[in-house]
Backbone bond lengths (Angstrom), bond angles and torsions (degrees), N, CA, C in turn:
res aa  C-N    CA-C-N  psi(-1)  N-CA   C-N-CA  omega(-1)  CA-C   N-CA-C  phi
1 X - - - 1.458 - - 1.525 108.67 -
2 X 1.326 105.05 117.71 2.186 91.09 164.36 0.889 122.14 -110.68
3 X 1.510 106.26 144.00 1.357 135.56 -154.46 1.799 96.03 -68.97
4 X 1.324 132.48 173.28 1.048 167.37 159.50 1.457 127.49 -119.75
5 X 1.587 101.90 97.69 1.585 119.89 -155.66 1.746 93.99 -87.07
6 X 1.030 126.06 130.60 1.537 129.34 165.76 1.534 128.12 -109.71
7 X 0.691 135.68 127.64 1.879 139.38 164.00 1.923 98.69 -43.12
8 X 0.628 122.30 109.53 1.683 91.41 153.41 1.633 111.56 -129.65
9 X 1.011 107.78 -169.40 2.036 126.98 -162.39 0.934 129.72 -160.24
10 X 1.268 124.47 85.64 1.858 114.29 -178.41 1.489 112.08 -79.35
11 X 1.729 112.03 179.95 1.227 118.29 -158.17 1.238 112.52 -65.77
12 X 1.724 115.55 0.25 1.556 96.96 -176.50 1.338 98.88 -117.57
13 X 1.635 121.83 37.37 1.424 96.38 151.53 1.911 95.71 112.48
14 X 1.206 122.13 -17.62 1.781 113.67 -155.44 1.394 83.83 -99.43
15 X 1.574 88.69 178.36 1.680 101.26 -159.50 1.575 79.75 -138.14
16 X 1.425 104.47 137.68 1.732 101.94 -172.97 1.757 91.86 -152.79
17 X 1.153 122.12 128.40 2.113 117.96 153.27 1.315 106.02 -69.14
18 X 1.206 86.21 139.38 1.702 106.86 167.83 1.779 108.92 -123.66
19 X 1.483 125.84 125.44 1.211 120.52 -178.82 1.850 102.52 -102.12
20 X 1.621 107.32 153.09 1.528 111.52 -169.71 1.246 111.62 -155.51
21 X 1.311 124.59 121.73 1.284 128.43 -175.54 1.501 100.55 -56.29
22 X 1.003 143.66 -24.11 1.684 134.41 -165.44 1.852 107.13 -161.80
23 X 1.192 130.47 144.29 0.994 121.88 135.28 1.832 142.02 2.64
24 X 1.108 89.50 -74.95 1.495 98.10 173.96 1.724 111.91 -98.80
25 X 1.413 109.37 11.43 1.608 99.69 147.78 1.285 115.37 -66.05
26 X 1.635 113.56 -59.63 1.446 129.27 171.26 1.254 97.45 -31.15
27 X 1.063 128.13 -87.75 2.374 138.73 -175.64 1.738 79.41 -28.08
28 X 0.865 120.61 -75.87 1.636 119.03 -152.34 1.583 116.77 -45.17
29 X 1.874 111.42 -45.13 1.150 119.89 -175.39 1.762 116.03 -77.35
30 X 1.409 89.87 -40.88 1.578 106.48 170.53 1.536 125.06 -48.38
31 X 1.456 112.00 -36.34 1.439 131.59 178.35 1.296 110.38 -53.89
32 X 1.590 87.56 -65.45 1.706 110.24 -168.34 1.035 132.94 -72.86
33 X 1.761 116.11 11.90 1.296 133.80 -158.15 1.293 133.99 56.89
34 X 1.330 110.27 45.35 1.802 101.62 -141.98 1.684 92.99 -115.33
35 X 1.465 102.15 -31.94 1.851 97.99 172.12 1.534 110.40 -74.48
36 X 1.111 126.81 158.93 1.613 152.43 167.46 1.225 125.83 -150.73
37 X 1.210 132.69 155.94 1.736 128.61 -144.56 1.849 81.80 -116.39
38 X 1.543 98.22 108.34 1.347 85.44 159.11 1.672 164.65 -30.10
39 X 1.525 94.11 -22.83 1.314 110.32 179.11 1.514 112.30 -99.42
40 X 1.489 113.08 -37.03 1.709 105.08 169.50 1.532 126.35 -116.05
41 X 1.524 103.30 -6.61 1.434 96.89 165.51 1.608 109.91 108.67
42 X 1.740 113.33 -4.81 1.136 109.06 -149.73 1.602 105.45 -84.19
43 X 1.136 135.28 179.39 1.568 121.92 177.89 1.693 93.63 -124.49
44 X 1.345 123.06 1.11 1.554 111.81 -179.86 0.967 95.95 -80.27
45 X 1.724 142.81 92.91 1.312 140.36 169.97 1.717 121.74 -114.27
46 X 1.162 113.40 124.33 1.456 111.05 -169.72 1.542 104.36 -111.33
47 X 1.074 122.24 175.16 1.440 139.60 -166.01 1.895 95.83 -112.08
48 X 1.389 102.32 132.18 1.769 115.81 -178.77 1.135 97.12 -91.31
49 X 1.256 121.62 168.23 1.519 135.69 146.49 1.347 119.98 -53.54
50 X 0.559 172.53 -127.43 1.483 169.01 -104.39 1.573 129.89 44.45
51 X 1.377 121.23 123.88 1.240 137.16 153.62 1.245 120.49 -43.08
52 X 1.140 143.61 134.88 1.256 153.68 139.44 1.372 121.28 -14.91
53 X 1.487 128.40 146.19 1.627 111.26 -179.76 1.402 96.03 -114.67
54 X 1.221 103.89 127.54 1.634 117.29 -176.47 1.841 99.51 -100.99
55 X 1.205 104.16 168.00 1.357 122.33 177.20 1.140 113.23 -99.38
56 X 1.212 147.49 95.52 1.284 150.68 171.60 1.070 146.55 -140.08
57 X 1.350 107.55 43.21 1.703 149.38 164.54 0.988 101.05 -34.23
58 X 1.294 120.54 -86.53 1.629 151.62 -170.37 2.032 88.67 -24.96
59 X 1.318 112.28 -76.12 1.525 141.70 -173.53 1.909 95.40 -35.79
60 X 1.431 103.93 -63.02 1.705 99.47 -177.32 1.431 116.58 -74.81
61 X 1.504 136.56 -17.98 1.151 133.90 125.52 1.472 143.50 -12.71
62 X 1.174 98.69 -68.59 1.774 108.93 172.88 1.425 98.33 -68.45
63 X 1.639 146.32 -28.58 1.269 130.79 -122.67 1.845 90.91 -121.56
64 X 1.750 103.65 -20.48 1.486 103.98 -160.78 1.862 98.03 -72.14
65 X 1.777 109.16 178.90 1.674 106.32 -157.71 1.761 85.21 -108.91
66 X 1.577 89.46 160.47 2.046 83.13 169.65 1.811 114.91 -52.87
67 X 1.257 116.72 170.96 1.029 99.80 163.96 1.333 121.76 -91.86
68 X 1.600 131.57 176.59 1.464 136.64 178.16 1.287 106.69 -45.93
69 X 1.109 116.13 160.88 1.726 134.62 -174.63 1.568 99.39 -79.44
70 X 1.642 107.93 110.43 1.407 99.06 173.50 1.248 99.63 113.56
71 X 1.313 124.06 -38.01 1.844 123.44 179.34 1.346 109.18 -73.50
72 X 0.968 92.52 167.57 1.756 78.10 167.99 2.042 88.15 -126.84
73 X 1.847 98.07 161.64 1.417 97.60 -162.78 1.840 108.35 -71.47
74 X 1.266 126.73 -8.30 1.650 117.66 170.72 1.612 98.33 -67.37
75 X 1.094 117.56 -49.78 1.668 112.34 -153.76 1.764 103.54 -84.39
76 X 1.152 127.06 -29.98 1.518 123.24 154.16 1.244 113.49 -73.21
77 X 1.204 162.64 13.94 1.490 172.03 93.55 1.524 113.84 -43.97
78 X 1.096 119.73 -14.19 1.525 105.85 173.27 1.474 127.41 -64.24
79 X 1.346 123.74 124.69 1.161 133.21 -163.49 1.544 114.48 -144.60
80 X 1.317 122.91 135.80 1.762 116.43 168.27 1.825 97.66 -112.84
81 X 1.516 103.28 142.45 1.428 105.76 175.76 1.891 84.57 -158.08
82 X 1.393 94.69 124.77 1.337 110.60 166.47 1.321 133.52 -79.93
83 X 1.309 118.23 169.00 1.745 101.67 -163.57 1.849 103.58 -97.01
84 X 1.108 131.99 155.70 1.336 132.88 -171.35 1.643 96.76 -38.54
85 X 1.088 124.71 -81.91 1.300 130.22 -151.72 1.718 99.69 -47.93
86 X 1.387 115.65 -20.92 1.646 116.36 -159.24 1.216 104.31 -114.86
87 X 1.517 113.59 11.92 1.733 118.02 168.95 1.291 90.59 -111.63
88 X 1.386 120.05 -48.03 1.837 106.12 -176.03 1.322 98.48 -40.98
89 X 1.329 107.54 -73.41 1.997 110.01 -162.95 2.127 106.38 -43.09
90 X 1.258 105.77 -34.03 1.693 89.80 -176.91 1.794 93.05 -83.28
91 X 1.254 109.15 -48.23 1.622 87.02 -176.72 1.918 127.01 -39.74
92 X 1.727 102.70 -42.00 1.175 101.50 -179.72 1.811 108.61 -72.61
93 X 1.658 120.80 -40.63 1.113 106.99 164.48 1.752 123.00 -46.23
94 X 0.713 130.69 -67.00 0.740 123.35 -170.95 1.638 123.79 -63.31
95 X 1.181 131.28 -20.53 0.994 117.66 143.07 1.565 143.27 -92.67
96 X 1.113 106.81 16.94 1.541 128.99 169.64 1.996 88.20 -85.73
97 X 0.931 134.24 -59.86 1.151 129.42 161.19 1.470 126.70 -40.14
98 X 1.190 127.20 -40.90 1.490 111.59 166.13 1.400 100.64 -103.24
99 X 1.156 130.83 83.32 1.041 138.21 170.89 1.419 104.55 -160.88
100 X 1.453 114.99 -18.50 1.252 116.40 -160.74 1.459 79.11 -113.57
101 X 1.894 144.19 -54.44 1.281 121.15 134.88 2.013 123.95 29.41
102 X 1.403 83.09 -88.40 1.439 110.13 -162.12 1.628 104.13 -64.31
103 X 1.416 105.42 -23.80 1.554 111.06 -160.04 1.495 104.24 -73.25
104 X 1.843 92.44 -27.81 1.769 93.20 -163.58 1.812 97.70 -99.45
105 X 1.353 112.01 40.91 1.387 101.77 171.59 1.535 103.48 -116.04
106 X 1.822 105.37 158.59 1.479 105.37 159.90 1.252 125.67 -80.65
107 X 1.469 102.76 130.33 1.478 90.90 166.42 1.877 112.78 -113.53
108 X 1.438 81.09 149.63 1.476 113.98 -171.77 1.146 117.22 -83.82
109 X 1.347 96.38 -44.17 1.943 109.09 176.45 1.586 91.48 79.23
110 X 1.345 103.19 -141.08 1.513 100.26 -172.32 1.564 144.29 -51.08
111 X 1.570 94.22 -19.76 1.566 120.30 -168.04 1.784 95.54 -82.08
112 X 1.414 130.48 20.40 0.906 126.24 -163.02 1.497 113.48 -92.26
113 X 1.381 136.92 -15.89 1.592 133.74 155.80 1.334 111.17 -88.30
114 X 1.352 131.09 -12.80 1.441 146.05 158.12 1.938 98.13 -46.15
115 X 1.658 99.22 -84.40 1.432 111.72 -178.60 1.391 112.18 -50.24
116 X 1.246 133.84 -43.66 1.166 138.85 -175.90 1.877 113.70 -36.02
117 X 1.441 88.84 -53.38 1.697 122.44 -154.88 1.613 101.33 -73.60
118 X 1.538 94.20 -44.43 1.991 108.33 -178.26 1.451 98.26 -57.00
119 X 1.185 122.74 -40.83 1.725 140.35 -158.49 1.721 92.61 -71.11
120 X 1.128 114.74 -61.24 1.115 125.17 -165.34 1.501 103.18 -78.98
121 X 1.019 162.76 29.44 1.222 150.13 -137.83 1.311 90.31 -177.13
122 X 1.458 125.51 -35.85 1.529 128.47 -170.84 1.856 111.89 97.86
123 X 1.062 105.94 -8.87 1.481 94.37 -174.80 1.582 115.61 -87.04
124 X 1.056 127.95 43.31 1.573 148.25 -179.56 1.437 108.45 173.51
125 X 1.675 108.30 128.47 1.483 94.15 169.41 1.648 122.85 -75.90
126 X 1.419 121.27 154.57 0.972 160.70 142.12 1.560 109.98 22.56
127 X 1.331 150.06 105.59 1.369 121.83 -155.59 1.844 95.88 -172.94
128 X 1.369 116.56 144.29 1.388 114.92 -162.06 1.973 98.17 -86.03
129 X 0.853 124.70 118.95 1.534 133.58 -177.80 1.945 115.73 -116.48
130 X 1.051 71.73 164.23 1.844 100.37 -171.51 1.165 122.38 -126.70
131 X 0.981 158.00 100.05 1.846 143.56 137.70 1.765 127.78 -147.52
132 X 1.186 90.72 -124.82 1.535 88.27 -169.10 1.257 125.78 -139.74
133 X 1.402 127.54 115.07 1.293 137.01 -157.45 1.551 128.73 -134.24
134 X 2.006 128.22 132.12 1.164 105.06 -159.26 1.394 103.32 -69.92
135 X 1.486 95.56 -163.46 1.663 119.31 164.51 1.127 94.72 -49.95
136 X 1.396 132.94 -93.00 1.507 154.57 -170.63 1.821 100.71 -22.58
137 X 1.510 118.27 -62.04 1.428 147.49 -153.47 1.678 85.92 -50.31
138 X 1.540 117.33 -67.02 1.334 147.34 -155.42 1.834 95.59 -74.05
139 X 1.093 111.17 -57.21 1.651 107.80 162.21 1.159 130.73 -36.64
140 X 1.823 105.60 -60.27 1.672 82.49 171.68 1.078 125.15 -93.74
141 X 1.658 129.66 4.40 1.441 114.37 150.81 1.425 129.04 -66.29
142 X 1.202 131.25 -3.84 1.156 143.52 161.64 1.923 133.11 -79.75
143 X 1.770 87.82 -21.40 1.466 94.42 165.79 1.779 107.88 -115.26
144 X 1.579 104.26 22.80 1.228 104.59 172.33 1.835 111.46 -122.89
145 X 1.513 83.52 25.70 1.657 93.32 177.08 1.841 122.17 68.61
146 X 1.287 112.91 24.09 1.129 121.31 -168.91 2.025 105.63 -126.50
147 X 1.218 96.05 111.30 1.460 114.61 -153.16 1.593 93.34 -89.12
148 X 1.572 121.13 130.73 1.360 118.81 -174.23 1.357 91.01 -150.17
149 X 1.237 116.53 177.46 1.692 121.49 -153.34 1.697 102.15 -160.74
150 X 1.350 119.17 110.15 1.437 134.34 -171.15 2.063 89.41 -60.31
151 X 0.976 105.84 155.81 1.642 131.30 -179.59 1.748 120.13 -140.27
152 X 1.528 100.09 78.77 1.285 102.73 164.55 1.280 130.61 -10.89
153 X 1.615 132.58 142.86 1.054 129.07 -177.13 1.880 115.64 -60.05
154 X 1.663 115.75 -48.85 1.169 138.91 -177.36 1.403 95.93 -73.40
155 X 1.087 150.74 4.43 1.731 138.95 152.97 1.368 108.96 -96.60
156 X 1.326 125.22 -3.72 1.668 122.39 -172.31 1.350 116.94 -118.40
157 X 1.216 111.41 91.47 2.009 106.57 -166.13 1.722 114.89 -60.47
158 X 1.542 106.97 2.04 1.472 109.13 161.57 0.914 123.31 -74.31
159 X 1.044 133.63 -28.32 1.274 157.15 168.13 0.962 139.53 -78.16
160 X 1.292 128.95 -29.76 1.321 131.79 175.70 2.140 108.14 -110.37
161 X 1.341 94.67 5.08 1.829 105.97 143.20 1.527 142.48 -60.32
């Protein structure tokens, strides 16, 4: 039987394959709520356009460069690239993991270059935090040696409530 490889996309934007014995398996599963986008869970999932998969091995072959002087061409060609279905699953692992990260932090909400600074300074111990900070806020903790890391809207379930 061959499968029927699909693009698909839920409402927030991700790009995920879906494999289907037929056409209207896809219609069937799609109906019934039965697809969900690995990475957020959502079931509004639509079908992309998609290109055709051509064969063109042969083409990146002829086209690749010698390797470096001294390499030999396997070990300058070494590469890992996973197959659609086995990048969706690490993409969603892996962000089901920082999400779960994020889950176990406090958030501060605004008091968050406040807390940051206490942390850093020693006057509170040490503790994984969350919130919200301006342009300016985030500046001078950054020229005050205090390393902080922006958090997408779609990794923060406060947020996307």
């Amino acid at each position: 039987m061959a499968l029927k490889v699909y693009d698909l996309q839920c409402d927030h934007g991700h790009v995920f394959e879906g494999w289907f014995g037929s056409e209207d398996n896809y219609e069937t599963q799609r109906a019934r709520g039965l697809l969900s986008c690995p990475v957020c869970d959502s079931t509004n999932v639509q079908r992309k356009l998609s290109a055709p998969r051509l064969n063109v091995s042969h083409l990146r072959a002829e086209a690749q460069a010698p390797a470096p002087q001294g390499a030999s061409r396997q070990a300058a060609n070494a590469v890992a690239a996973p197959g659609g279905a086995q990048l969706a699953k690490l993409q969603a692992e892996v962000l089901r993991h920082i999400r779960g990260i994020i889950r176990n932090t406090e958030n501060v909400g605004d008091r968050f270059a406040q807390e940051a600074r206490r942390m850093h300074e020693g006057e509170v111990a040490e503790r994984a935090i969350r919130g919200t900070a301006t342009p300016s806020e985030q500046e001078a903790l950054a020229q005050e040696g205090i390393a902080i890391m922006p958090i997408p809207a779609f990794l923060d379930d406060d947020r996307l409530q």
